[in-house]
PyMOL Python script that loads the backbone (N, CA, C, O; Angstrom):
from pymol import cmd

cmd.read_pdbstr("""\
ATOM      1  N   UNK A   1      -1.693  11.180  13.806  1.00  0.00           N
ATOM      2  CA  UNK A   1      -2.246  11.011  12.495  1.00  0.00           C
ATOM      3  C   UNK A   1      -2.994   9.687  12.448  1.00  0.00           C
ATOM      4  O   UNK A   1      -2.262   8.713  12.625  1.00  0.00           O
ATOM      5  N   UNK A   2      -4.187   9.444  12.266  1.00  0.00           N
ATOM      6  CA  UNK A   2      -4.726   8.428  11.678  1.00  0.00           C
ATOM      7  C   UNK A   2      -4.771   7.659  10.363  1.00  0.00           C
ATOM      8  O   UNK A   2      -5.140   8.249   9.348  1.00  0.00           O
ATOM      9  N   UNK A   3      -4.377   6.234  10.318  1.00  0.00           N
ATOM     10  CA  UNK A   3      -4.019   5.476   9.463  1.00  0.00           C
ATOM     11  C   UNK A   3      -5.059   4.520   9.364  1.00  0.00           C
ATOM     12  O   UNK A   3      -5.353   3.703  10.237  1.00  0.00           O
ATOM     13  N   UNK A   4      -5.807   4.712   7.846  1.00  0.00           N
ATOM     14  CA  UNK A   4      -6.939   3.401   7.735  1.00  0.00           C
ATOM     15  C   UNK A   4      -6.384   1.993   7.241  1.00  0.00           C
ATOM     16  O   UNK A   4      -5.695   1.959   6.221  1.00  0.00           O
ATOM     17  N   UNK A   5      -6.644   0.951   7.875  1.00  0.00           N
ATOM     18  CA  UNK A   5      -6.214  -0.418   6.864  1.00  0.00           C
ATOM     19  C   UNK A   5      -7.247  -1.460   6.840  1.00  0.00           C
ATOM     20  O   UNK A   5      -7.830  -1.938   7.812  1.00  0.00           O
ATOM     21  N   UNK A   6      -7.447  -1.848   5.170  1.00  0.00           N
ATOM     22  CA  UNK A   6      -8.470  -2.519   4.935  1.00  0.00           C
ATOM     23  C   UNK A   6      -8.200  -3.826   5.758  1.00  0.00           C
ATOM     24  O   UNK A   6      -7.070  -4.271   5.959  1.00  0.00           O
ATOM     25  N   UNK A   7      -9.255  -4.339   6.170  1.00  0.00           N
ATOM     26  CA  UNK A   7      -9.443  -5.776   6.451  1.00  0.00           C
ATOM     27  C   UNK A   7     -10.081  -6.547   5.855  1.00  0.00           C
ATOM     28  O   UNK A   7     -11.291  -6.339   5.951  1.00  0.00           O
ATOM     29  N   UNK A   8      -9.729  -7.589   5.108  1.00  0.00           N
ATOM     30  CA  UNK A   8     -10.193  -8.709   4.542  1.00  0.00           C
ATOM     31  C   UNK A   8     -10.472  -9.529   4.951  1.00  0.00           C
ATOM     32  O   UNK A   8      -9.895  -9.988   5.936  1.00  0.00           O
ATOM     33  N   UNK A   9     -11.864 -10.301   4.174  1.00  0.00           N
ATOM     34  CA  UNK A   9     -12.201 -11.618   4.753  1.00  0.00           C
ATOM     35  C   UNK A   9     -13.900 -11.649   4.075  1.00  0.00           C
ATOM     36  O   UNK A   9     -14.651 -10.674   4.079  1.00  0.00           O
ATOM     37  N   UNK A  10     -14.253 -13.099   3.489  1.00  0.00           N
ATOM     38  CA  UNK A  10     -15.585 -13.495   3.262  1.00  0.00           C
ATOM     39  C   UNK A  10     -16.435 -13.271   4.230  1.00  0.00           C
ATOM     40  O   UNK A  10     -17.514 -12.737   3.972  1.00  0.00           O
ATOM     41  N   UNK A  11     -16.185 -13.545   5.186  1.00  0.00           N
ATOM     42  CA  UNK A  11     -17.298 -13.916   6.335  1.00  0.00           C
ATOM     43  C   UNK A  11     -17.102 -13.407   7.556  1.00  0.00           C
ATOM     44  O   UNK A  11     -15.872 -13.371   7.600  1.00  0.00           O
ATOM     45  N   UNK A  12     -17.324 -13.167   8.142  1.00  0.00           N
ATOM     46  CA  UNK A  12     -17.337 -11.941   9.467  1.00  0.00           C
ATOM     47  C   UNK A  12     -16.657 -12.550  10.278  1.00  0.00           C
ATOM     48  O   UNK A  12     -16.277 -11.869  11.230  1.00  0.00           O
ATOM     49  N   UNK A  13     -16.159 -14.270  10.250  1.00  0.00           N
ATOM     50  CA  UNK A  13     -15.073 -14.429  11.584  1.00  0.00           C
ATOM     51  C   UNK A  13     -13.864 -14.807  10.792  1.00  0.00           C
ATOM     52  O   UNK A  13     -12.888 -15.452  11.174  1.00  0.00           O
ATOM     53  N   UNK A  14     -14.085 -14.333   9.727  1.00  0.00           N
ATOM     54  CA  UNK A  14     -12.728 -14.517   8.979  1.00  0.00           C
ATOM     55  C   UNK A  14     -11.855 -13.095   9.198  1.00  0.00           C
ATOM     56  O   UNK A  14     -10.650 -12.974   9.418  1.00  0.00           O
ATOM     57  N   UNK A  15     -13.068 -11.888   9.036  1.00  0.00           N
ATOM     58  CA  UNK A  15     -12.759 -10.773   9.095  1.00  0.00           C
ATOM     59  C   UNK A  15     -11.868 -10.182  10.514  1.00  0.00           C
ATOM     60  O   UNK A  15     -10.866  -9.477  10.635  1.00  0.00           O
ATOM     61  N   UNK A  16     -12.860 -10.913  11.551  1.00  0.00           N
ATOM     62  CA  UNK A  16     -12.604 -11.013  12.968  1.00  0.00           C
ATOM     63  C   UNK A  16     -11.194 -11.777  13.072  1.00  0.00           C
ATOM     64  O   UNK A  16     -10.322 -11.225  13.743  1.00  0.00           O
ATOM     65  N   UNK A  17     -10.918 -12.955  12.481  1.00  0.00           N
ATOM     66  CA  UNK A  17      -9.177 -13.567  12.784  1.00  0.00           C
ATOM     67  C   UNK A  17      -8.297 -12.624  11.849  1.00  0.00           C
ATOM     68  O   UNK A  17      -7.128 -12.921  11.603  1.00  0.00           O
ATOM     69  N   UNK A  18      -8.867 -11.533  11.364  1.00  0.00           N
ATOM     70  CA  UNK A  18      -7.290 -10.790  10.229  1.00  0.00           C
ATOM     71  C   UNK A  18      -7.801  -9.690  11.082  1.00  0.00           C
ATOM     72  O   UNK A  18      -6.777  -9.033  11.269  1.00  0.00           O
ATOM     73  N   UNK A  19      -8.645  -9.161  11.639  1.00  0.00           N
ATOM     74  CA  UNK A  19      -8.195  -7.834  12.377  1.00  0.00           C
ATOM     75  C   UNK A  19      -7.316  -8.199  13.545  1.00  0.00           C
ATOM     76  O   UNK A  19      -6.496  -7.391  13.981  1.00  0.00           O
ATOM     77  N   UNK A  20      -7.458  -9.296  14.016  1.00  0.00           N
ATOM     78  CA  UNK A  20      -6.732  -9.609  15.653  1.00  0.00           C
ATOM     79  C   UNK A  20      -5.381  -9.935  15.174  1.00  0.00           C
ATOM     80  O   UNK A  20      -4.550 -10.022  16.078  1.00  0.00           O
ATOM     81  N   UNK A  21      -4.807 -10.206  13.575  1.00  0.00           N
ATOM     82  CA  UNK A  21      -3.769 -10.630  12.969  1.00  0.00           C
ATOM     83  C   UNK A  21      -3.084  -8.798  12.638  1.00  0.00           C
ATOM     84  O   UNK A  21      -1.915  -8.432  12.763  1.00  0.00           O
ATOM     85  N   UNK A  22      -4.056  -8.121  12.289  1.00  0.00           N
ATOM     86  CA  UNK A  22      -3.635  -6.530  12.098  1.00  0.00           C
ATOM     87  C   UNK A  22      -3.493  -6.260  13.170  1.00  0.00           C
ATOM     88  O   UNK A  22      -2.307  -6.005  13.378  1.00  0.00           O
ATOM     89  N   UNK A  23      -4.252  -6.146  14.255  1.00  0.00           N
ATOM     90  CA  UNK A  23      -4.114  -5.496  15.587  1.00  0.00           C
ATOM     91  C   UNK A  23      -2.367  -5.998  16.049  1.00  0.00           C
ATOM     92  O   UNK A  23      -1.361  -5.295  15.948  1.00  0.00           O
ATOM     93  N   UNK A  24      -2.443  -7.125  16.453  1.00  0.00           N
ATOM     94  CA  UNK A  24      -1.454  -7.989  16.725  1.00  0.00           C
ATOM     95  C   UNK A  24      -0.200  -6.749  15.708  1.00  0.00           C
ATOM     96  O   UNK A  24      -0.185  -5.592  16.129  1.00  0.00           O
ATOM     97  N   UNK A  25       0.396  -6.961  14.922  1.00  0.00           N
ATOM     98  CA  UNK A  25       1.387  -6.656  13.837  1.00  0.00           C
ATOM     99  C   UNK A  25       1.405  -5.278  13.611  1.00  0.00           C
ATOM    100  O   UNK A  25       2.569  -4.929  13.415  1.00  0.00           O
ATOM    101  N   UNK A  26       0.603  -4.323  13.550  1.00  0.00           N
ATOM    102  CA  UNK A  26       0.721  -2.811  13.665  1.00  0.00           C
ATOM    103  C   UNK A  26       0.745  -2.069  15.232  1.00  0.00           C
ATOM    104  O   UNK A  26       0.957  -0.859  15.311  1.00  0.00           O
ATOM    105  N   UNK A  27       0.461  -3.071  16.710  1.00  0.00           N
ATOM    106  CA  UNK A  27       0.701  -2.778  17.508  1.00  0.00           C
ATOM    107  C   UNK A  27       2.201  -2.830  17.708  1.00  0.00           C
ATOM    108  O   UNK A  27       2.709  -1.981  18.441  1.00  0.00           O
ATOM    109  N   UNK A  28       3.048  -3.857  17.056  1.00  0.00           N
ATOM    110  CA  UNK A  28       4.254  -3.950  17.109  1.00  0.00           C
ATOM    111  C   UNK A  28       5.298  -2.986  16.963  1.00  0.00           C
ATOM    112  O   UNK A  28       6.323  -2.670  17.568  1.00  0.00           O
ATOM    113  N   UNK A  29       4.610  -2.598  15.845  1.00  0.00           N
ATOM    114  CA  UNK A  29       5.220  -1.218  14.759  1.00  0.00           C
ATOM    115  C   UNK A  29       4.658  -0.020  15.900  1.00  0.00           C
ATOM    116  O   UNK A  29       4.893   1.027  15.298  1.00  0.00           O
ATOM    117  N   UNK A  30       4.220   0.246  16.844  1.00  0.00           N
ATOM    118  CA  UNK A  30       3.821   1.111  17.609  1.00  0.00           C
ATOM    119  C   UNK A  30       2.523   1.752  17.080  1.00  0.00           C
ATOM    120  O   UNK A  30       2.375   2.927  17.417  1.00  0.00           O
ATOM    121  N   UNK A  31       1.747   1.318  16.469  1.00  0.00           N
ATOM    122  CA  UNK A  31       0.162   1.975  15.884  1.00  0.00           C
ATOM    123  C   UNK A  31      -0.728   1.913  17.836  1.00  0.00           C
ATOM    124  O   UNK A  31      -0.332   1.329  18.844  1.00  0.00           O
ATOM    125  N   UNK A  32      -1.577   2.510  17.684  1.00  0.00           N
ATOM    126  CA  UNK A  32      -2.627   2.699  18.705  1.00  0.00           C
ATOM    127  C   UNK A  32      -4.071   1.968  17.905  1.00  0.00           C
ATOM    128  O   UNK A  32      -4.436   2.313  16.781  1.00  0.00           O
ATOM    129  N   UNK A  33      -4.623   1.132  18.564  1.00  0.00           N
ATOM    130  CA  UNK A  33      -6.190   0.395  17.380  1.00  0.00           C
ATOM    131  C   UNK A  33      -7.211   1.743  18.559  1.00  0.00           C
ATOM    132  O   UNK A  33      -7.249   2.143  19.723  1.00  0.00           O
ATOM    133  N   UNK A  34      -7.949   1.981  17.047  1.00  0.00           N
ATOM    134  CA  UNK A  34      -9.098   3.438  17.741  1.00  0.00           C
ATOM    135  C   UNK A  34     -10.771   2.470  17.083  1.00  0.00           C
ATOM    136  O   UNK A  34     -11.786   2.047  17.637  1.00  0.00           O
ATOM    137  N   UNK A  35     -10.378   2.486  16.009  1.00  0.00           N
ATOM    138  CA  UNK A  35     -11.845   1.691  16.049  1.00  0.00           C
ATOM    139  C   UNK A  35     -11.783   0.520  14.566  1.00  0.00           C
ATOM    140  O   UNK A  35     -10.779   0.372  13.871  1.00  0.00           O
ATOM    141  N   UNK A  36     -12.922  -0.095  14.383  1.00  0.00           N
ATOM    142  CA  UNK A  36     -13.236  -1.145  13.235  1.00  0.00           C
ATOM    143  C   UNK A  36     -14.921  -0.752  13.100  1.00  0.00           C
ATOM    144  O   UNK A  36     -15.876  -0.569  13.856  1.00  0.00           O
ATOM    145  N   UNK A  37     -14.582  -0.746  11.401  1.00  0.00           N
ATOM    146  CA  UNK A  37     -15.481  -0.391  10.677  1.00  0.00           C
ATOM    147  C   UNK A  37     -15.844  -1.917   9.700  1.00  0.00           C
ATOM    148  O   UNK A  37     -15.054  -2.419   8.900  1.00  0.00           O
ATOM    149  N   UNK A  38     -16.917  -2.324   9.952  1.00  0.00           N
ATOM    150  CA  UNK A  38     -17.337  -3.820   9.406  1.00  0.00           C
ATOM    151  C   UNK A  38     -18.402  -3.391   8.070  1.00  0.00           C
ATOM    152  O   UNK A  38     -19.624  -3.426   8.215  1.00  0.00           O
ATOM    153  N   UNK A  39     -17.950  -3.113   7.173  1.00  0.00           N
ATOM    154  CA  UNK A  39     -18.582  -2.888   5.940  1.00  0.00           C
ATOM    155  C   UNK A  39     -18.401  -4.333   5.181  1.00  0.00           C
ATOM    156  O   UNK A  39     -18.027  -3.784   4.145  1.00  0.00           O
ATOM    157  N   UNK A  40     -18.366  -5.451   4.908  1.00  0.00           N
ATOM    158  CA  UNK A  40     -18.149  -6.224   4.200  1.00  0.00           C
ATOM    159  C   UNK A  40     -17.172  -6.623   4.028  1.00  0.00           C
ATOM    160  O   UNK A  40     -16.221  -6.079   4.589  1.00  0.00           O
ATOM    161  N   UNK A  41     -16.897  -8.106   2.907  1.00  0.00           N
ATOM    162  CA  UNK A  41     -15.451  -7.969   2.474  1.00  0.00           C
ATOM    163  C   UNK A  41     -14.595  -7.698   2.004  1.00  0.00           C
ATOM    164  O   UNK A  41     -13.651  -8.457   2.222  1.00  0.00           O
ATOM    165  N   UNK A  42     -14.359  -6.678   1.217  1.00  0.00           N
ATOM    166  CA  UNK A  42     -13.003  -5.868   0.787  1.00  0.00           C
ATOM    167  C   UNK A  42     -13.517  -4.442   1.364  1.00  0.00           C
ATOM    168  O   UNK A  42     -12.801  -3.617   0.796  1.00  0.00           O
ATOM    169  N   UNK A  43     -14.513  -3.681   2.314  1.00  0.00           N
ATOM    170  CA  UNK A  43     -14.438  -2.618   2.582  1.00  0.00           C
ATOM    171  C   UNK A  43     -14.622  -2.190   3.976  1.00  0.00           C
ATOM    172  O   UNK A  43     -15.033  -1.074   4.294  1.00  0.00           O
ATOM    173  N   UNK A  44     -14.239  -3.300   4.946  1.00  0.00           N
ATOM    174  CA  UNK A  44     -14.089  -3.161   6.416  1.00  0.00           C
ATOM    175  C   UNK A  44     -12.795  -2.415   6.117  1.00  0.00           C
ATOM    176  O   UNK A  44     -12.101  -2.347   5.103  1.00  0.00           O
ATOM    177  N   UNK A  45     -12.678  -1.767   7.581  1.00  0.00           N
ATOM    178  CA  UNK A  45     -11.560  -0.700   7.695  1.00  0.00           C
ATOM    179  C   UNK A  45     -10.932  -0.772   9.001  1.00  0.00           C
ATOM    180  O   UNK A  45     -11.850  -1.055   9.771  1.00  0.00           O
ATOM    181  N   UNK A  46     -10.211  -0.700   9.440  1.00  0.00           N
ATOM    182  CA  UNK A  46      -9.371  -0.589  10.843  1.00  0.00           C
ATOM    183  C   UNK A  46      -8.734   0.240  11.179  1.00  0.00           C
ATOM    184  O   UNK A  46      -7.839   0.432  10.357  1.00  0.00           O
ATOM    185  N   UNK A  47      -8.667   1.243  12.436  1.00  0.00           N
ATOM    186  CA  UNK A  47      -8.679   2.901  12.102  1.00  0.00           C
ATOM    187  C   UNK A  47      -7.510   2.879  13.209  1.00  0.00           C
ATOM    188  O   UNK A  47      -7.824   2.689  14.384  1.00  0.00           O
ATOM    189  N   UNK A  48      -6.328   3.047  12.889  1.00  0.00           N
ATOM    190  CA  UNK A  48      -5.390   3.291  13.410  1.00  0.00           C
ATOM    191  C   UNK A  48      -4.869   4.287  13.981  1.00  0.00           C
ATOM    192  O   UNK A  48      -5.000   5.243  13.217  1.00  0.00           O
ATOM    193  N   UNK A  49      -4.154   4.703  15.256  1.00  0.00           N
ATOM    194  CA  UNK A  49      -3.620   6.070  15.481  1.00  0.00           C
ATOM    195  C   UNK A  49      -1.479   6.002  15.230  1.00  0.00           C
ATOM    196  O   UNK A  49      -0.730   5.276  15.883  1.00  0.00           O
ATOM    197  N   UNK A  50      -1.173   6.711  14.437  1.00  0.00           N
ATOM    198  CA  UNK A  50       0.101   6.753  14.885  1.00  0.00           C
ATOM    199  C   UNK A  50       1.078   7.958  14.519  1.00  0.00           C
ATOM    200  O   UNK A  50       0.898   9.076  14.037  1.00  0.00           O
ATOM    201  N   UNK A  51       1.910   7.424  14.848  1.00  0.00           N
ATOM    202  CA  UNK A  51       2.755   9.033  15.130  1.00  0.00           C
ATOM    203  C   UNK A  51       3.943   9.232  13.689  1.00  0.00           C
ATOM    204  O   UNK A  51       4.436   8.246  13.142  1.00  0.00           O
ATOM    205  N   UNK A  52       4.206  10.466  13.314  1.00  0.00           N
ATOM    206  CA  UNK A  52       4.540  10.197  11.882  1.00  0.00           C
ATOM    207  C   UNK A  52       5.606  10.401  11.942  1.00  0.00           C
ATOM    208  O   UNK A  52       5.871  11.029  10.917  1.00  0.00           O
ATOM    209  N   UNK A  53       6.619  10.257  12.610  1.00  0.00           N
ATOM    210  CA  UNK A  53       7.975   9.640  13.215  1.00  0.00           C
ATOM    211  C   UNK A  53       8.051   7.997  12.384  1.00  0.00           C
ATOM    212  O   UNK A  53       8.623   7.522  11.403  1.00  0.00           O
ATOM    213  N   UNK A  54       7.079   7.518  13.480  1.00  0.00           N
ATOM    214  CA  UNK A  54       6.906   5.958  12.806  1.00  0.00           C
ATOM    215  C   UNK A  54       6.415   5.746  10.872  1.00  0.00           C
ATOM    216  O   UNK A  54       6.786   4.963   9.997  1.00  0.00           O
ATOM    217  N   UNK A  55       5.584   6.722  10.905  1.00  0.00           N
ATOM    218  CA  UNK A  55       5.562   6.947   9.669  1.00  0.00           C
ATOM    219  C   UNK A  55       6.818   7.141   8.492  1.00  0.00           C
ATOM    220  O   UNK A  55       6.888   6.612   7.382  1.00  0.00           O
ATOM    221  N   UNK A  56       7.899   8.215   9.235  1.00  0.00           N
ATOM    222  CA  UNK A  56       8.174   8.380   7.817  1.00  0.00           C
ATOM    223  C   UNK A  56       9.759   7.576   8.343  1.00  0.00           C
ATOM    224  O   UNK A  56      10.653   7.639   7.499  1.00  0.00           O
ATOM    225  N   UNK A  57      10.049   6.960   9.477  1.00  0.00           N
ATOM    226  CA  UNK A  57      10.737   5.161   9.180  1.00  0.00           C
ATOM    227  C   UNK A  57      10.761   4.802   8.416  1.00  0.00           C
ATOM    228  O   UNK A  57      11.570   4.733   7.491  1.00  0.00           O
ATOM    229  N   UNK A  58       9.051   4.184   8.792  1.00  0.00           N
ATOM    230  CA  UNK A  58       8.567   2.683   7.554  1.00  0.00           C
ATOM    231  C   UNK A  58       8.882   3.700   5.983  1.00  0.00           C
ATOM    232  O   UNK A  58       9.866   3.050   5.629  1.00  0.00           O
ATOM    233  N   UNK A  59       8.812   4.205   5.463  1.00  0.00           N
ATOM    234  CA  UNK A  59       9.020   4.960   4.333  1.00  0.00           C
ATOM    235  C   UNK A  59      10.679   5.221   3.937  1.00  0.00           C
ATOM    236  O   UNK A  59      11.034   5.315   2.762  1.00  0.00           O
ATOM    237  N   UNK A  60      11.491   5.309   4.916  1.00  0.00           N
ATOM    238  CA  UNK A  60      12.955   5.575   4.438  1.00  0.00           C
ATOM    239  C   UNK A  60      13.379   4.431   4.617  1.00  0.00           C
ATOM    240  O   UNK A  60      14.452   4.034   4.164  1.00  0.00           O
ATOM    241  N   UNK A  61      12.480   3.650   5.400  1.00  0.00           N
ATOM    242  CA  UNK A  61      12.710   2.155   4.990  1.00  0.00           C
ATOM    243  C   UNK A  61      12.745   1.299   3.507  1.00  0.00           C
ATOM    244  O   UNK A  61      13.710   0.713   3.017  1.00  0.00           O
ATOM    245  N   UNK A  62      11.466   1.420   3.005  1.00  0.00           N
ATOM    246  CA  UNK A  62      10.997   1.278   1.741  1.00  0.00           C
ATOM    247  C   UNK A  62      11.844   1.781   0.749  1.00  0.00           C
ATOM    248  O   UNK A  62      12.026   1.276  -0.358  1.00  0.00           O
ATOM    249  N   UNK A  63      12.543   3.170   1.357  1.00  0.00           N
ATOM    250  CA  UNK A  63      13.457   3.439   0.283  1.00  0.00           C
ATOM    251  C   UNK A  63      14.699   2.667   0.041  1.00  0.00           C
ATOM    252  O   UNK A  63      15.223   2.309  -1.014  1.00  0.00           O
ATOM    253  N   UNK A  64      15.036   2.501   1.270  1.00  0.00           N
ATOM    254  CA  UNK A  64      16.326   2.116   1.254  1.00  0.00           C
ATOM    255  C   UNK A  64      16.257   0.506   0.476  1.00  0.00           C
ATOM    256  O   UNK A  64      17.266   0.165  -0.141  1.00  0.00           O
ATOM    257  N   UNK A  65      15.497  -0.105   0.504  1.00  0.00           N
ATOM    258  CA  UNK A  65      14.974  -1.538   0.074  1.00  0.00           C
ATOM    259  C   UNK A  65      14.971  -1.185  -1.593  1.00  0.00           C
ATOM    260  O   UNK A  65      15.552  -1.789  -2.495  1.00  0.00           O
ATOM    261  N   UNK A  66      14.104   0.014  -1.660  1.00  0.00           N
ATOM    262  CA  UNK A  66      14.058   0.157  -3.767  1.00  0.00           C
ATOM    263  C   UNK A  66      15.719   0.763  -4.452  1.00  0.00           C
ATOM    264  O   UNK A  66      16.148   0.764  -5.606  1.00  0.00           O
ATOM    265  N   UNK A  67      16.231   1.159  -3.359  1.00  0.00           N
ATOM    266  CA  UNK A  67      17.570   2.238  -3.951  1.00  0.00           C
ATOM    267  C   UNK A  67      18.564   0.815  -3.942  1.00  0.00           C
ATOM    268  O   UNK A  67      19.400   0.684  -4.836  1.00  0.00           O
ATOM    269  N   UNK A  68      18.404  -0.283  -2.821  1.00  0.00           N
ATOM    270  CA  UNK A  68      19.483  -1.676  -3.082  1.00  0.00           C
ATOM    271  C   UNK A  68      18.477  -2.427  -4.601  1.00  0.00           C
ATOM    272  O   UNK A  68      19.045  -2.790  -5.631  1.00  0.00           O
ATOM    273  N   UNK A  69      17.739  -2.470  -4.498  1.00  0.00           N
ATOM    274  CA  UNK A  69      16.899  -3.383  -5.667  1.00  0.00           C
ATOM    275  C   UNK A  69      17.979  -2.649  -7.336  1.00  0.00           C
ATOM    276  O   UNK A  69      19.008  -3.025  -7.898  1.00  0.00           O
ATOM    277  N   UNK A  70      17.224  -1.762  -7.507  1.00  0.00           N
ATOM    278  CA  UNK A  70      17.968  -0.607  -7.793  1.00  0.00           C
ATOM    279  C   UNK A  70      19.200  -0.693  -8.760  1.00  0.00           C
ATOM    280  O   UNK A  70      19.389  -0.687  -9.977  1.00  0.00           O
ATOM    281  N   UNK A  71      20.160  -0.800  -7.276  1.00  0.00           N
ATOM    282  CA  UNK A  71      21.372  -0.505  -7.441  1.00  0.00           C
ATOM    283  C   UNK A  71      22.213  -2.184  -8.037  1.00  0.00           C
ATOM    284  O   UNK A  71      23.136  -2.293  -8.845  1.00  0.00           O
ATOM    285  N   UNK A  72      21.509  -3.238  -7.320  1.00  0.00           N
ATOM    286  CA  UNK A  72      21.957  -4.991  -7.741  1.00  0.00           C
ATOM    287  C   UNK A  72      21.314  -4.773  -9.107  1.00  0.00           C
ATOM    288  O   UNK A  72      21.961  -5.468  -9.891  1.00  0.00           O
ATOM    289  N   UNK A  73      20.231  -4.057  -9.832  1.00  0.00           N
ATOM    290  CA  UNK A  73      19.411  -4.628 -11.255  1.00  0.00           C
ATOM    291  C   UNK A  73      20.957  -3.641 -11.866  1.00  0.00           C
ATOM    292  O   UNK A  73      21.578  -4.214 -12.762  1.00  0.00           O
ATOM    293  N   UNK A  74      21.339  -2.708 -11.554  1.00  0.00           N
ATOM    294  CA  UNK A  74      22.138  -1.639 -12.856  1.00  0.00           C
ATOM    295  C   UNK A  74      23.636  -2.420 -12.676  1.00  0.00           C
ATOM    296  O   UNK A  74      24.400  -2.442 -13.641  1.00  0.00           O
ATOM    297  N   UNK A  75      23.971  -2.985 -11.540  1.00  0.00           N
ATOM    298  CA  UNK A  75      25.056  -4.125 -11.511  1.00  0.00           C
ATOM    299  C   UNK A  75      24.723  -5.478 -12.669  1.00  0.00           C
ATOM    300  O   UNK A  75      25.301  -5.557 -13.754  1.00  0.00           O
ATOM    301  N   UNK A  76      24.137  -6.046 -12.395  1.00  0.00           N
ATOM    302  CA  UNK A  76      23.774  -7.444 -13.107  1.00  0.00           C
ATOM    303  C   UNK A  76      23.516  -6.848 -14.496  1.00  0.00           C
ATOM    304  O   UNK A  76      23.867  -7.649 -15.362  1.00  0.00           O
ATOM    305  N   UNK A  77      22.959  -5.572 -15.055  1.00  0.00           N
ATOM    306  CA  UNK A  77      23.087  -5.344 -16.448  1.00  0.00           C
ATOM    307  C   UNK A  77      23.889  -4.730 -16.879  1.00  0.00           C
ATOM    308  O   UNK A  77      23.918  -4.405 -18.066  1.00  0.00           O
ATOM    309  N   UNK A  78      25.142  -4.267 -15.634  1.00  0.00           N
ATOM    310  CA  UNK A  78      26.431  -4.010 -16.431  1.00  0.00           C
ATOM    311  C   UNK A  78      27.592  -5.049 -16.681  1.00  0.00           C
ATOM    312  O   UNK A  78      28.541  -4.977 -17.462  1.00  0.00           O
ATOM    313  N   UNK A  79      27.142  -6.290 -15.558  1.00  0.00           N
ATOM    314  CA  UNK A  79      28.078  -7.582 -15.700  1.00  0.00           C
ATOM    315  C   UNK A  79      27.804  -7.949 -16.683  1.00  0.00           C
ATOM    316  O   UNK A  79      28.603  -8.442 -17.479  1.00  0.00           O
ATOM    317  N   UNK A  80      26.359  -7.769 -16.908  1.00  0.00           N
ATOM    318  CA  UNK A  80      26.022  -8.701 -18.182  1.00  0.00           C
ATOM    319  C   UNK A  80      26.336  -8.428 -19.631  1.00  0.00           C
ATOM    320  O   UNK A  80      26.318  -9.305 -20.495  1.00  0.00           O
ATOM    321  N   UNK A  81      26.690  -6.867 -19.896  1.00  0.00           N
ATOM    322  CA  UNK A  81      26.673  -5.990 -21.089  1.00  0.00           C
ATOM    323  C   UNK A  81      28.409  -6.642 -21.041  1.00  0.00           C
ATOM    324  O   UNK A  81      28.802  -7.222 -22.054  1.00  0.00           O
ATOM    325  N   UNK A  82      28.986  -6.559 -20.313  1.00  0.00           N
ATOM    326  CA  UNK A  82      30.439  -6.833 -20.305  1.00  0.00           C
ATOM    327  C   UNK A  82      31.080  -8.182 -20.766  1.00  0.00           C
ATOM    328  O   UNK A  82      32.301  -8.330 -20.728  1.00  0.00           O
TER     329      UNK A  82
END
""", "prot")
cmd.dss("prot")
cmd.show_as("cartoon", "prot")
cmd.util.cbc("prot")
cmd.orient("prot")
């Protein structure tokens, strides 16, 4: 599955030090880099390959992070009601 992620930056070697900062950090996470799309600054793109295994991780990840958030906010407003 291919995954797009914007790259930011004013100026084209700004753009150039946050893709090598994306490349770097989604290679970690196991992404594949397929290509870069240099449209400007908020609409360069960085075209990722990865496998949706890794995908739906990072996602039961995320959950598990909102279901503790969650679960400490309905604690602290029942200590607090008490």
């Amino acid at each position: 599955m291919k995954k797009n992620i914007v790259v930011g930056g004013f100026s084209k070697e700004q753009r150039e030090k946050e893709l090598e900062k994306i490349k770097l950090k989604y290679s970690k996470k196991g992404y594949k880099f397929l290509n870069y799309i240099d449209n400007g600054a908020l609409k360069s793109i960085a075209t990722f390959e990865v496998d949706e295994s890794i995908l739906r991780k990072e996602k039961s990840i995320q959950l598990i992070i909102t279901g503790g958030l969650f679960l400490l906010l309905a604690l602290a407003l029942y200590i607090k009601a008490s």
